[in-house]
C-alpha positions in Angstrom: 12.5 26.2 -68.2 11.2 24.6 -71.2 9.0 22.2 -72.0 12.2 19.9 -73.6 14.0 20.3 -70.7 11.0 19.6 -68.3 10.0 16.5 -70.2 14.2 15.2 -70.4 14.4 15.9 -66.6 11.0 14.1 -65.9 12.4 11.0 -68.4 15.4 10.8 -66.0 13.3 11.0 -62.9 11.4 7.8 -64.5 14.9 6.0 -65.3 15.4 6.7 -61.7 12.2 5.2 -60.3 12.5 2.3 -62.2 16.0 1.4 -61.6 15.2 1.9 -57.7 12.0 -0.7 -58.2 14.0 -2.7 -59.2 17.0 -2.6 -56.7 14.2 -2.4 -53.9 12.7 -5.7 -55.8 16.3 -7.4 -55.3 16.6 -6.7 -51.5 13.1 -7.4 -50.8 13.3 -6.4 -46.7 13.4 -2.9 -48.7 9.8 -2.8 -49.8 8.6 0.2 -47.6 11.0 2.3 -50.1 9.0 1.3 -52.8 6.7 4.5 -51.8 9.6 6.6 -52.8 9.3 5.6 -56.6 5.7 5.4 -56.4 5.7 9.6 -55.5 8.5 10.3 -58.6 6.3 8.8 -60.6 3.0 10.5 -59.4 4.9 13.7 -60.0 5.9 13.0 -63.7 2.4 12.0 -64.1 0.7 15.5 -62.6 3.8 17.2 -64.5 3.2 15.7 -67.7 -1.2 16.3 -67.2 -0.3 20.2 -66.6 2.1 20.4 -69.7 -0.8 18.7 -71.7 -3.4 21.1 -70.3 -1.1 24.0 -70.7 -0.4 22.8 -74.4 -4.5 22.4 -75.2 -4.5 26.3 -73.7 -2.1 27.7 -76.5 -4.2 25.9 -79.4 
């Protein structure tokens, strides 16, 4: 895969988490799922540090 199509999928992964903050925000008896968008965005961030280091590599 790409790095394009890594960073669009990881930028829909964000929209995701957000938007389900934000729902879980609403129905507040929902706030143990707020882990959920706490790991997708943990995950763009470690996916985003390794593209970073992986771009730093090829210079």
């Amino acid at each position: 895969m790409s790095m394009d199509t890594e960073r669009q999928r990881d930028i829909l992964l964000m929209l995701f988490a957000v938007q389900f903050t934000l729902l879980v925000l609403m129905v507040q008896w929902w706030w143990p799922l707020l882990l959920f968008p706490v790991l997708l965005t943990l995950h763009v961030m470690k996916s985003e540090y390794d593209r970073r280091l992986d771009e730093e590599s090829l210079l």
